[in-house]
Every structure is written in C-alpha cells, then in structure tokens.
C-alpha positions as CSV (number, residue, x, y, z in Angstrom):
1,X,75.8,-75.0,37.9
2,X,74.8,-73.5,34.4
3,X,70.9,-74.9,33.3
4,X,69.9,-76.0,30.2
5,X,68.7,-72.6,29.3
6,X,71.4,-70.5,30.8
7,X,73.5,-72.7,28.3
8,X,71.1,-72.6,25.4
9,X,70.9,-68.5,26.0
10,X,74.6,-67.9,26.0
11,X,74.6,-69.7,22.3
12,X,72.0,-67.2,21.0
13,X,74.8,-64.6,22.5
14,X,76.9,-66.6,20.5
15,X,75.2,-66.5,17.7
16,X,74.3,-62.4,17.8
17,X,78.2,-61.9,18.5
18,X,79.2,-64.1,15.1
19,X,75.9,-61.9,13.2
20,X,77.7,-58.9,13.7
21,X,81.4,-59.9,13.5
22,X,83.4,-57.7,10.6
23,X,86.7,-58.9,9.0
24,X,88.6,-62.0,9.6
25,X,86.0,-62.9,12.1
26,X,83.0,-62.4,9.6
27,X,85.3,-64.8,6.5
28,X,85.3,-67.3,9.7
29,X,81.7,-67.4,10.9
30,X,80.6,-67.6,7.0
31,X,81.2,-71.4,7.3
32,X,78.6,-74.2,6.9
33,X,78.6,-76.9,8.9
34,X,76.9,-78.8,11.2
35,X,77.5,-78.0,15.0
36,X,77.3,-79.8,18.4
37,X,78.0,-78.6,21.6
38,X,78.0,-81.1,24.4
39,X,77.5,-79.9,27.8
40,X,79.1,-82.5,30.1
41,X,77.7,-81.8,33.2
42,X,73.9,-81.6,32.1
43,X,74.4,-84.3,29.9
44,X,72.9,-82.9,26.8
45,X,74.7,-82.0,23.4
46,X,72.8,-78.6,21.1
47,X,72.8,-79.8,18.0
48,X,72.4,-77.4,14.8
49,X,74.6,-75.8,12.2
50,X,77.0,-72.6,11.7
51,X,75.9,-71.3,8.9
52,X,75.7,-67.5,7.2
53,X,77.5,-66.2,10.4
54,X,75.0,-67.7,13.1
55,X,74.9,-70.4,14.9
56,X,71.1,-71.9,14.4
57,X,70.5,-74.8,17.4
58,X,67.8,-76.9,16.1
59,X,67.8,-79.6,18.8
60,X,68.6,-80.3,22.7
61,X,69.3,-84.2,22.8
62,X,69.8,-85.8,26.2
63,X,73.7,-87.5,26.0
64,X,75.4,-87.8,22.8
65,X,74.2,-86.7,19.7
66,X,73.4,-89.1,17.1
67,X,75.2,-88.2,14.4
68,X,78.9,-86.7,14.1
69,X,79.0,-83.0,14.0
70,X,81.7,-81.5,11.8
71,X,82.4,-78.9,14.6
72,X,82.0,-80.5,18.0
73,X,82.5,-78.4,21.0
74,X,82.2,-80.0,24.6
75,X,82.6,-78.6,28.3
76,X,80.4,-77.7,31.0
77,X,77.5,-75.2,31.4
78,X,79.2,-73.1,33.6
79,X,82.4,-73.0,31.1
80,X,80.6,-72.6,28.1
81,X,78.7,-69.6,29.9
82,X,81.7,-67.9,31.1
83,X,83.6,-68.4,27.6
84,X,80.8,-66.7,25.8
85,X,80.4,-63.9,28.8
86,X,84.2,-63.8,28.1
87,X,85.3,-64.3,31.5
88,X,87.1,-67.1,30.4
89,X,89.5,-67.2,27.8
90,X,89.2,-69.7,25.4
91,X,93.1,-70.4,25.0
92,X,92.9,-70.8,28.6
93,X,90.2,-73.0,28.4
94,X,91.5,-75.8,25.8
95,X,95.1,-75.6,27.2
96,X,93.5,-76.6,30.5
97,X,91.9,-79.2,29.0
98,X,88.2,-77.7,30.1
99,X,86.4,-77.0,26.6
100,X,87.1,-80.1,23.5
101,X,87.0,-78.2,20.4
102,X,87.3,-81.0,17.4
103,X,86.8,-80.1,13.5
104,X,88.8,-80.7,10.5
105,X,92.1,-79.4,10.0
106,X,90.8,-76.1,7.7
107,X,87.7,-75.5,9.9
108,X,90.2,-75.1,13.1
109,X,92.5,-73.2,11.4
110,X,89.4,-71.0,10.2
111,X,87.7,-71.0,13.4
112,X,90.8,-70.0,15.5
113,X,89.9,-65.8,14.0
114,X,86.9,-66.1,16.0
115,X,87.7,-67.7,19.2
C-alpha cells in the first residue's frame, strides 16, 4: 500500500509533468481552481489548487476535506501512484470505477487533454 508521501510525491510529479506540458495540454493545465484528491485507503484528501499549470497542495487533512473542491479526484494510494507513473491508464481507471474524477461540465471537458 502507497504512504502518505509516496502519494504526496507522485502529485509533485504531477505537478512538474503539467509545468512542462506544451499545446492542448498547457490551455488545460492553465486552469484555476481549487483541487482535492482524496486517497481512500489512507483516509486523507490533498487539498490545494491547479493553478498556472501546477498543481500547488497546500494541506494533507485526515478524511474529507472541509470544503468542496471544484476538481475532486478520489482513489487509492497505490492507484493514484501508478496513474501518475503511467502504469495505469486513466480511461482504464474511471471506467473501472477505481479513480472518481468530479468537476463541472467545462472543467471535464478541459481536463480530458491532459489525462
């Protein structure tokens, strides 16, 4: 099982993949919103914001976050660190039912370019 660091490292991954994303991929990662990534198995949720192309996590809470993220992400450490590894596809993934990605409407159809 993933820790709480292995997970909190693969977002910094994350994060230096969307900083040096070009194209379609850049226009996607240039949102700003705030974030939330629960991690089901560890029970905690990163909490931060996408914003200028990175993903900035600014808190670790223990269960659910306390407020609604505008992009919430949730699966497990081990999923979350083999999407970003990208041994695991993320199509895969959500049509499995093994990673929640909810957002609005424009921010999914935005977001899809970079997942």
């Amino acid at each position: 099982m993933a820790t709480i660091e292995e997970c909190r490292r693969a977002l910094d991954r994350f994060s230096e993949a969307l900083a040096g994303a070009e194209g379609d991929a850049a226009r996607a990662a240039a949102l700003d919103r705030s974030l939330s990534c629960r991690i089901t198995d560890l029970d905690v949720t990163f909490v931060g914001r996408l914003r200028d192309g990175r993903v900035e996590v600014r808190d670790t809470v223990r269960g659910l976050p306390p407020e609604k993220a505008q992009i919430r992400l949730t699966t497990t450490g081990d999923d979350l660190v083999a999407l970003i590894a990208g041994e695991l596809p993320f199509a895969r993934a959500w049509g499995s039912g093994r990673v929640r990605l909810e957002a609005g409407l424009r921010d999914l159809l935005r977001l899809r370019k970079l997942l």
